[in-house]
N, C-alpha and C positions, 0 to 999 in steps of 0.2 A: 140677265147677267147680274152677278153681285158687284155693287158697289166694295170702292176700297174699304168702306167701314164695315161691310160687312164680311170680306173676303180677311180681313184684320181679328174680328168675332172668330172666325176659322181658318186659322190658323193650320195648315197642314201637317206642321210639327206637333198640334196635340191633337189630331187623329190617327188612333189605334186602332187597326181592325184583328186582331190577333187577341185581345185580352182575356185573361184569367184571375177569377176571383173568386175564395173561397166559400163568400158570403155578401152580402151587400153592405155592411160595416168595411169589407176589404176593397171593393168595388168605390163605394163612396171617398174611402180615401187615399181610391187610385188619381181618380177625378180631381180631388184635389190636390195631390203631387203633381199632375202635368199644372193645376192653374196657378202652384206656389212655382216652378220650373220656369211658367212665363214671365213670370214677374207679376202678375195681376193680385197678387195675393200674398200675406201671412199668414203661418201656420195658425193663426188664433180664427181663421176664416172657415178652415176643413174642420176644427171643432165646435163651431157654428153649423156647417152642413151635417155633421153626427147629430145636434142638438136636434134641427130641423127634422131631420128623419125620424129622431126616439118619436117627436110629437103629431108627426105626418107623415103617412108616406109619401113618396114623390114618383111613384110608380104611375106611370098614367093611359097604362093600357097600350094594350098590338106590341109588346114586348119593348117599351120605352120607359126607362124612368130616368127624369130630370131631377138631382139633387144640388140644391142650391142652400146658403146659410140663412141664417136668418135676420128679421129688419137690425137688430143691434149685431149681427155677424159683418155688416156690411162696412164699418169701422175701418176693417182689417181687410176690404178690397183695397188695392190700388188703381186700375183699371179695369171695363169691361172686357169680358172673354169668356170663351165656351172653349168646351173640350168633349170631344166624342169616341168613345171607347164601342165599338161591338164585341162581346160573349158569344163566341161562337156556341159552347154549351151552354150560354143562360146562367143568369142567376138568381138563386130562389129572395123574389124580394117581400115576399110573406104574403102579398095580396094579390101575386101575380109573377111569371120567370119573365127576367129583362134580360134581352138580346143585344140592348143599344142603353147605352148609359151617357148620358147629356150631362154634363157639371157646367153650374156657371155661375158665373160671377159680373156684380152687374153694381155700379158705383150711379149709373143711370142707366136711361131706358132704351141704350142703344143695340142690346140683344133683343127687342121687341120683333123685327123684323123677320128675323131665325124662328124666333117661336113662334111666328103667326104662319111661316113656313112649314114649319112641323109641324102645327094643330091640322093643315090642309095634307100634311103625309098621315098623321094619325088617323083622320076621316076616311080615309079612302086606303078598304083594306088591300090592294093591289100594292099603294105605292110603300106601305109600310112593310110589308113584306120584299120590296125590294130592297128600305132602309134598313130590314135585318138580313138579307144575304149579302151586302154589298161586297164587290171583292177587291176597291181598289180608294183612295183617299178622292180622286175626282169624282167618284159615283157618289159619293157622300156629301162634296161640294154640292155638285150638281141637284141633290136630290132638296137637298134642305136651300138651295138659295135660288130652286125654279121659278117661283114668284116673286120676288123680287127684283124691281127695274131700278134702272142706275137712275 
């Protein structure tokens, strides 16, 4: 079960299973309108996460890309937060189609936990295919905060 800090990280309100994106320029700074929405963020953070992207991608395999700004993007956090958007048609992230789009934003290392949850969904090509069908906000809690204890 996730802890409040972590259940705080994920937020139900910026979990979208519905999303459309033309491109992952439009995807990235979908990701970042729910993290400027929460309050975690200013708009000078989503053109840190475009910067991060021109120079990296952040696509990371089994239809996941995690877009995040960069170390001088992080100015312009205000607080940690993630935001989780599924593509049901994908979107072409040039080195791979992302189904599931991860933004986040991290003033410290308190989203460490989510992503060591998701490195164990990405390993294991069963549960990632589950994190790209998901059909409901719970299935997505549940998938990404299974290993972590209170």
């Amino acid at each position: 079960m996730a802890d409040g800090r972590v259940a705080g990280l994920l937020d139900p309100g910026r979990i979208v299973l519905d999303g459309r994106a033309a491109d992952k320029t439009e995807a990235v700074r979908q990701a970042g309108d729910l993290l400027i929405a929460a309050g975690a963020v200013d708009a000078g953070y989503v053109t840190s996460m475009l910067e991060r992207e021109e120079s990296i991608s952040t696509y990371m395999g089994e239809g996941v890309a995690i877009p995040h700004g960069t170390n001088a993007g992080r100015a312009s956090v205000h607080r940690d937060a993630l935001t989780v958007t599924r593509y049901p048609a994908g979107v072409d992230w040039g080195n791979g189609r992302a189904e599931v789009v991860i933004g986040i934003a991290a003033v410290g290392d308190g989203h460490l936990p989510v992503l060591a949850a998701l490195a164990q969904v990405l390993v294991d090509p069963e549960k990632a295919a589950q994190l790209r069908a998901v059909a409901s906000v719970e299935q997505v809690l549940a998938l990404l905060t299974a290993d972590i204890e209170d």
